[in-house]
N, C-alpha and C positions, 0 to 999 in steps of 0.2 A: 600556426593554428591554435585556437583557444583551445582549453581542455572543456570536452563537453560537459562535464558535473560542473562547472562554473557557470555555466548559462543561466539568464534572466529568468526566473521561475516566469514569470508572466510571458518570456517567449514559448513556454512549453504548449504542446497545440491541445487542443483541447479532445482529443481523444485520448490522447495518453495520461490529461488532467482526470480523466471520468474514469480509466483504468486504475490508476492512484487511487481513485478514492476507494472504489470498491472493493481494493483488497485492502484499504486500511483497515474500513470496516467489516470486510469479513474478520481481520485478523486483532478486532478491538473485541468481537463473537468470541473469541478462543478465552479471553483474559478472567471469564465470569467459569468457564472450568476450569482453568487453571486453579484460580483463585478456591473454588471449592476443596479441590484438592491438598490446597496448603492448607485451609483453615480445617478439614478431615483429619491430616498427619502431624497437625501442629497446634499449637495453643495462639498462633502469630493472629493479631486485630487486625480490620481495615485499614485501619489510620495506619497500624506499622506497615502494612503490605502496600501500602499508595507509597509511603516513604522510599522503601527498598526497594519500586519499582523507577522512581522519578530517579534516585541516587544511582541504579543498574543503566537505566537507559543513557544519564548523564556522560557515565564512566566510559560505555561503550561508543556514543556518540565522538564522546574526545578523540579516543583511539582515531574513530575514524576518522575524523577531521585532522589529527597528526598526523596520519599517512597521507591522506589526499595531497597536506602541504608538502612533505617531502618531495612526494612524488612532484608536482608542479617544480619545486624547483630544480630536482635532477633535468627535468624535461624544459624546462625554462618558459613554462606554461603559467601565467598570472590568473590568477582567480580574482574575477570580477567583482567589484565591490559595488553595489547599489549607491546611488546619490543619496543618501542617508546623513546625514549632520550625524553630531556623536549624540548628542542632548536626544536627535528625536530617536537614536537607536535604543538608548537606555530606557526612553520613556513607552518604547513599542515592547520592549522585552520585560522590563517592570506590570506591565499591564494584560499581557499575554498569560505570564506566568502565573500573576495574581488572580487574572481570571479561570485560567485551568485549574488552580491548588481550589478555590471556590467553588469551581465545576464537581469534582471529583470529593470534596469535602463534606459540600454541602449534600450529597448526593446519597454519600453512607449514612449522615447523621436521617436524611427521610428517611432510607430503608429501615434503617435504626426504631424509627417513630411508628411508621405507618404498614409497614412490611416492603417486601421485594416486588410485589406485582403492584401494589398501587404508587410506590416510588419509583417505578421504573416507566408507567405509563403517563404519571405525570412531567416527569421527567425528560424523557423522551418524547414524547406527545407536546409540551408544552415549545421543547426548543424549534421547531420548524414553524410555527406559528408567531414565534418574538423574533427569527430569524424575517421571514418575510415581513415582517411589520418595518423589521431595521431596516432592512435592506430597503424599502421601498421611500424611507423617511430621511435614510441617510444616503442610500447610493443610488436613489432613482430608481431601483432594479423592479420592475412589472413580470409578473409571474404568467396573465393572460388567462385564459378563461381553462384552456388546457393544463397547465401549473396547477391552478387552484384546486382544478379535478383530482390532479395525482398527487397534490399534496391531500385533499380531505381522502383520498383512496387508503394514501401512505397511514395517515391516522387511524383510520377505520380498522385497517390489517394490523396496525401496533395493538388495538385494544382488543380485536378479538384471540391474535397468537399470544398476548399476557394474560388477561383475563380467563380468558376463553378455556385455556389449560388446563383447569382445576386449580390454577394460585387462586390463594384467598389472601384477604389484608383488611385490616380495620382501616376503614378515613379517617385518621387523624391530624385536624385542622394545623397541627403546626407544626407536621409531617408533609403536607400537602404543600405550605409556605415553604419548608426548608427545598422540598422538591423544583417549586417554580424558580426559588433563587439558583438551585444548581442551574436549571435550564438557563438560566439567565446570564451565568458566567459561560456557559459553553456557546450561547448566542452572540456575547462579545466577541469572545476569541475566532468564530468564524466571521465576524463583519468586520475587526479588526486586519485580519487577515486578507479579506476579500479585498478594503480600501485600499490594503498597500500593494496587490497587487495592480489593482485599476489606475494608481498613482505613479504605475512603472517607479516604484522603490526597489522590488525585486530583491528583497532580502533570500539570501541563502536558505534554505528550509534546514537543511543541519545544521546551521550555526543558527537558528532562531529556535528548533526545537532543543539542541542541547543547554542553549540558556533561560530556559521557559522551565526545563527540569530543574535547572540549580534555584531558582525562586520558588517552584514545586515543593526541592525537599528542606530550603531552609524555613516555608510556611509549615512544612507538615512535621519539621523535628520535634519541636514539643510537642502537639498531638501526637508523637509516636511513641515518644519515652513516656506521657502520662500511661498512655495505653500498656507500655510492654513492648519494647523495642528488639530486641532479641527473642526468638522461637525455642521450646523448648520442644524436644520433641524424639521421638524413637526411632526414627528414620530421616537422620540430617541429610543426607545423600540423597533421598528422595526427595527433598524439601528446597535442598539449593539446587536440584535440578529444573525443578518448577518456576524458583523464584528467577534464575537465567533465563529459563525462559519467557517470563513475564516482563522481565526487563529488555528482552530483545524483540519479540516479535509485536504485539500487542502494544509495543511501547514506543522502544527507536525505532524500529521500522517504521509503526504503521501512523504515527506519530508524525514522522519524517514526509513520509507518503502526504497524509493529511493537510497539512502546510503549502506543502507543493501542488498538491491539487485544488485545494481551496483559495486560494490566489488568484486561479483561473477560473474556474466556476461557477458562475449564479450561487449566491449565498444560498438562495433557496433550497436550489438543486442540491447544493451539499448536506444540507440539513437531513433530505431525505434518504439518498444515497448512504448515508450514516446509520439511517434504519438498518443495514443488514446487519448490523450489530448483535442485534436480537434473534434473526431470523439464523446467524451462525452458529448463536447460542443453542437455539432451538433443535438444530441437528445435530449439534455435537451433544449434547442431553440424550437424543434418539439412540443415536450412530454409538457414542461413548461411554455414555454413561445410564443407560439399559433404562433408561426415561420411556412410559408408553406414550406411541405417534395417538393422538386425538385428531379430531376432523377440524377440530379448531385449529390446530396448529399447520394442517395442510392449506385449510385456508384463510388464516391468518398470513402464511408463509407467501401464497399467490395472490393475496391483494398487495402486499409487500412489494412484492419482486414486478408485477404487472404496472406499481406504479414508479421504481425505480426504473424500468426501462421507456417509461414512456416518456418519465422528464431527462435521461440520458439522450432520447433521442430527440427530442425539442432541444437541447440545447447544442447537440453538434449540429442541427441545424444551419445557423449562421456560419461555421469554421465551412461548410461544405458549397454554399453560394460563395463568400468569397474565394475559395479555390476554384470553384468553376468560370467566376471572374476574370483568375486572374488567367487561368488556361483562354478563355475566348480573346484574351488581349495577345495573348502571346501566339 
């Protein structure tokens, strides 16, 4: 018998792909307090904190892919390789990575520019709109008239729970540009993603998320050390607790997660479903960090949530006629 963590990500059924997702991105929610809290205890930059997160999740990643092989061979259990040539694996993890280090780069240097709520809604606002456009240009993938609703829903609740808040930000025009380009590498990387899952290549998601971090942190080394690569700080113990965790949950995990469910997924769908990102942020503020609840944020939070479950449920749609299929045959 195979070992089941070897299985074809594209065989994974598509409910357990939409469970992935959505705690990836609840657990991508958690990374923006986290993160606050380093940069409160510590003198540590963006640019350093993306670095020691790609370098943490990498490390941990290994580990975990050392054991899994151990274990496979004590157990005499082969782990699956995807039809993958060597040329196009280096050119799908060159590309991946380049576009995440992009995504996440280009993303601080907006907030940087323009502030946090108008970097964040361009940002996030802009990638489910370049996602559907690829998706539909490059993978055929049609959204339908229902899609289009929950994604302009999805939008609508992004700008009133950031906006709507009380964040303020200046428009600044090449805060805005630097924001679409973020959106634009994180747009890649889920059409990249999504291709090779439709292609039954079935790349590993641990082994494609741990080599997507080493091109992460050898893009972000010198943005780190320009910035300040080491934390100075009065509470180191509080600090490497934070930054473990940034590196394990928010990162390898939800990173790992994200891969694997995006494979399977409607590009689109993923785009949105990625919204909770925000909306986890939003309550761990509340819940956490003694942030006051506004009416914006309840309903920002349930246009959010109202339109992630509606393209959840459009899209197990098909997994559920064919299973009903294949029961009337049998």
């Amino acid at each position: 018998m195979s070992n089941p963590s070897s299985a074809a990500v594209a065989g994974l059924p598509v409910g357990r792909s939409l469970l992935y997702l959505v705690v990836a991105g609840v657990a991508w929610g958690t990374a923006g307090a986290a993160a606050s809290l380093v940069f409160e205890a510590s003198d540590l930059g963006p640019l350093a904190l993306s670095f020691w997160r790609c370098l943490g999740g990498l490390l941990l990643l290994a580990g975990v892919l050392a054991l899994r092989g151990r274990r496979s061979v004590r157990t005499g259990a082969a782990v699956a390789a995807g039809p993958e040539t060597r040329r196009r694996r280096v050119l799908r993890i060159l590309a991946t990575g380049t576009c995440l280090t992009v995504f996440q780069s280009a993303y601080f240097a907006a907030v940087e520019q323009t502030g946090l709520a108008v970097g964040t809604v361009v940002t996030l606002g802009a990638g489910p709109v370049l996602i559907a456009l690829g998706a539909r240009l490059t993978l055929g993938e049609r959204l339908g008239r229902g899609g289009l609703a929950a994604v302009a829903g999805a939008l609508t609740g992004l700008v009133v729970l950031v906006l709507g808040g009380g964040s303020s930000g200046t428009v600044v025009p090449l805060g805005v540009l630097l924001a679409v380009v973020s959106a634009a590498g994180y747009a890649a990387v889920t059409l990249i993603t999504r291709r090779l899952g439709r292609d039954g290549a079935g790349p590993d998601p641990l082994s494609t998320t741990m080599w997507t971090f080493v091109v992460g942190a050898v893009g972000l080394l010198p943005l780190a050390l320009a910035e300040g690569l080491m934390p100075h700080t009065a509470e180191p113990l509080r600090v490497l607790g934070l930054l473990v965790y940034v590196a394990a949950v928010p990162t390898a995990l939800a990173y790992a997660l994200y891969f694997a469910g995006a494979a399977v997924v409607r590009a689109a769908t993923v785009s949105v479903i990625m919204l909770l990102e925000p909306v986890s942020a939003a309550v761990l503020a509340v819940t956490a960090l003694n942030e006051r609840l506004t009416s914006a944020t309840v309903a920002g939070t349930a246009l959010l949530l109202t339109a992630v479950v509606g393209l959840a449920w459009q899209e197990s749609r098909p997994e559920a006629r064919r299973r009903e299929a294949v029961d009337a045959l049998t």
